[in-house]
C-alpha positions as CSV (number, residue, x, y, z in Angstrom):
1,X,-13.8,7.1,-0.9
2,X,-11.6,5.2,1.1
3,X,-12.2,5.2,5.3
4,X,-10.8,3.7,8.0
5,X,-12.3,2.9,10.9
6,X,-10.1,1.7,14.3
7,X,-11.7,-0.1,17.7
8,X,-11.5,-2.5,20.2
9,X,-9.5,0.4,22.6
10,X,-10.2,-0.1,26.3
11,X,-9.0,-0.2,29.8
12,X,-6.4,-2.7,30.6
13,X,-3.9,-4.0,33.3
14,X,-0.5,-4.3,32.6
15,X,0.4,-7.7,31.1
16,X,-3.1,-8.0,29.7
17,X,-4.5,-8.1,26.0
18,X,-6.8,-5.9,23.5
19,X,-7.4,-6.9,19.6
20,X,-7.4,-3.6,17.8
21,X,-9.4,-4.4,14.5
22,X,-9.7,-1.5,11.3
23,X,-12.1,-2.0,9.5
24,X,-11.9,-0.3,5.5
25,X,-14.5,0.8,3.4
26,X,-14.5,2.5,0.0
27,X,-11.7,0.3,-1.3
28,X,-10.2,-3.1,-1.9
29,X,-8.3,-3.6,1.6
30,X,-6.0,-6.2,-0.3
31,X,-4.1,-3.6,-2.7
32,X,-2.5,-1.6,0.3
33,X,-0.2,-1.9,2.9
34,X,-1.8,-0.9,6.5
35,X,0.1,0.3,9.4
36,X,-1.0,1.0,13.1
37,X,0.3,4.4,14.8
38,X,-0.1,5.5,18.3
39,X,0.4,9.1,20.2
40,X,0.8,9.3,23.8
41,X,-0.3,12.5,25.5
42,X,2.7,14.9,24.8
43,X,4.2,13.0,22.1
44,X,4.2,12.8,18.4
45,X,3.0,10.3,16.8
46,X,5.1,6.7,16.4
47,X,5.0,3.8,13.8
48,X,4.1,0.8,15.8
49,X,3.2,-2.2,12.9
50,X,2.4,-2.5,9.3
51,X,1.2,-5.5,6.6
52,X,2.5,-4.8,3.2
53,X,-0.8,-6.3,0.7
54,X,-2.0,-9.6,0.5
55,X,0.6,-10.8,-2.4
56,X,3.7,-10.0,-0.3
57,X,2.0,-9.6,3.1
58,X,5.4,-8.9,5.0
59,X,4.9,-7.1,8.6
60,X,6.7,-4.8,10.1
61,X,7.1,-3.6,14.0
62,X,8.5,-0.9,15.6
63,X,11.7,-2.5,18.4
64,X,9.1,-1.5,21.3
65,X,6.6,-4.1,20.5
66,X,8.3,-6.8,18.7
67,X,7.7,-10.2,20.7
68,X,4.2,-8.4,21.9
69,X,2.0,-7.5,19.2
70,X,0.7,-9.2,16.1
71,X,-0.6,-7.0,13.0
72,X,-3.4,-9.5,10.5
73,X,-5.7,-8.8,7.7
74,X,-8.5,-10.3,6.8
75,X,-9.5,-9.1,3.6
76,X,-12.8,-11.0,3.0
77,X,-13.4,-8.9,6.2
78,X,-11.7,-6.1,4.8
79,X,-10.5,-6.0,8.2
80,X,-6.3,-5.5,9.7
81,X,-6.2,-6.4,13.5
82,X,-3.3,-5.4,15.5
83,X,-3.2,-8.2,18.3
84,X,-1.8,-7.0,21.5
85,X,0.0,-8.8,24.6
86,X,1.8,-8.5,27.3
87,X,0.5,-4.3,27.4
88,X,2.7,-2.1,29.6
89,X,1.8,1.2,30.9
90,X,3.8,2.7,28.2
91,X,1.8,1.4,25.3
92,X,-1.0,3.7,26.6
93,X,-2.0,6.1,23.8
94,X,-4.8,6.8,20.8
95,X,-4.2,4.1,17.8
96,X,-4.6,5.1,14.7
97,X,-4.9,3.0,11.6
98,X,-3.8,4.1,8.2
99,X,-3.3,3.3,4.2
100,X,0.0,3.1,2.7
101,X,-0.8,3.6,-0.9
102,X,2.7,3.1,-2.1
103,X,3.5,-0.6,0.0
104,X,6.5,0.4,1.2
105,X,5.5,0.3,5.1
106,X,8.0,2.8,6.4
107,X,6.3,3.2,9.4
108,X,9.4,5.6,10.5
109,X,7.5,7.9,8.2
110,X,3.7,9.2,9.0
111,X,4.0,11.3,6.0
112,X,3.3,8.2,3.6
113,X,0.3,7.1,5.2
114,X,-3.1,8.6,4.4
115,X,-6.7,8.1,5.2
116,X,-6.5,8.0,8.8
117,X,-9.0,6.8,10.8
118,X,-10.2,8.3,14.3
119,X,-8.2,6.7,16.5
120,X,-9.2,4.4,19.3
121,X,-7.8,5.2,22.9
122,X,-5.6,2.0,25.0
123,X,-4.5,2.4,28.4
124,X,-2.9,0.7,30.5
125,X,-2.7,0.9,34.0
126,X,0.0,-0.1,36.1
């Protein structure tokens, strides 16, 4: 059964840096894509970044964090990090990693992710 699990969520200034890693289980992390999602209090849920599979391995990122966050796999690790700099207050939110079974990485759309993981909370104060 395939599971995701995220971490590496903290407490941060803004301008600093957290490496979100999610870490897959159940399943061979190199034949889907993987995108990171966040939802601030009050909001829905927004695509931030996706990796299409290892034999394409294009990335995707939402306008908000381009220039600021890196999205990586390891898949000897079977592990996707989601590298973050340069945090501002409005990045603050639960992460959420998830699979995109398809490999499209429309991250516009939640609907075409599955097995979500728990989320891991970021904030950042100002």
């Amino acid at each position: 059964q395939l599971q995701l699990v995220e971490s590496g969520g903290g407490l941060v200034q803004s301008g600093g840096s957290l490496r979100l890693s999610c870490a897959a289980s159940g399943f061979t992390l190199n034949y889907y894509a993987i995108g990171w999602f966040r939802q601030a209090p009050g909001k829905e849920r927004e695509g931030v970044s996706c990796i299409r599979r290892s034999d394409d391995g294009r990335t995707y990122y939402a306008d908000s964090v381009k220039g600021r966050f890196t999205i990586s796999r390891d898949n000897a690790k079977r592990t996707v990090y989601l590298q973050m700099n340069s945090l501002k207050p409005e990045d603050t939110g639960v992460y959420y990693c998830a699979a995109d079974y398809s490999d499209v990485c429309n991250i516009l759309q939640t609907a075409t992710f599955g097995s979500w993981g728990q989320g891991t909370q970021v904030t950042v104060s100002s």
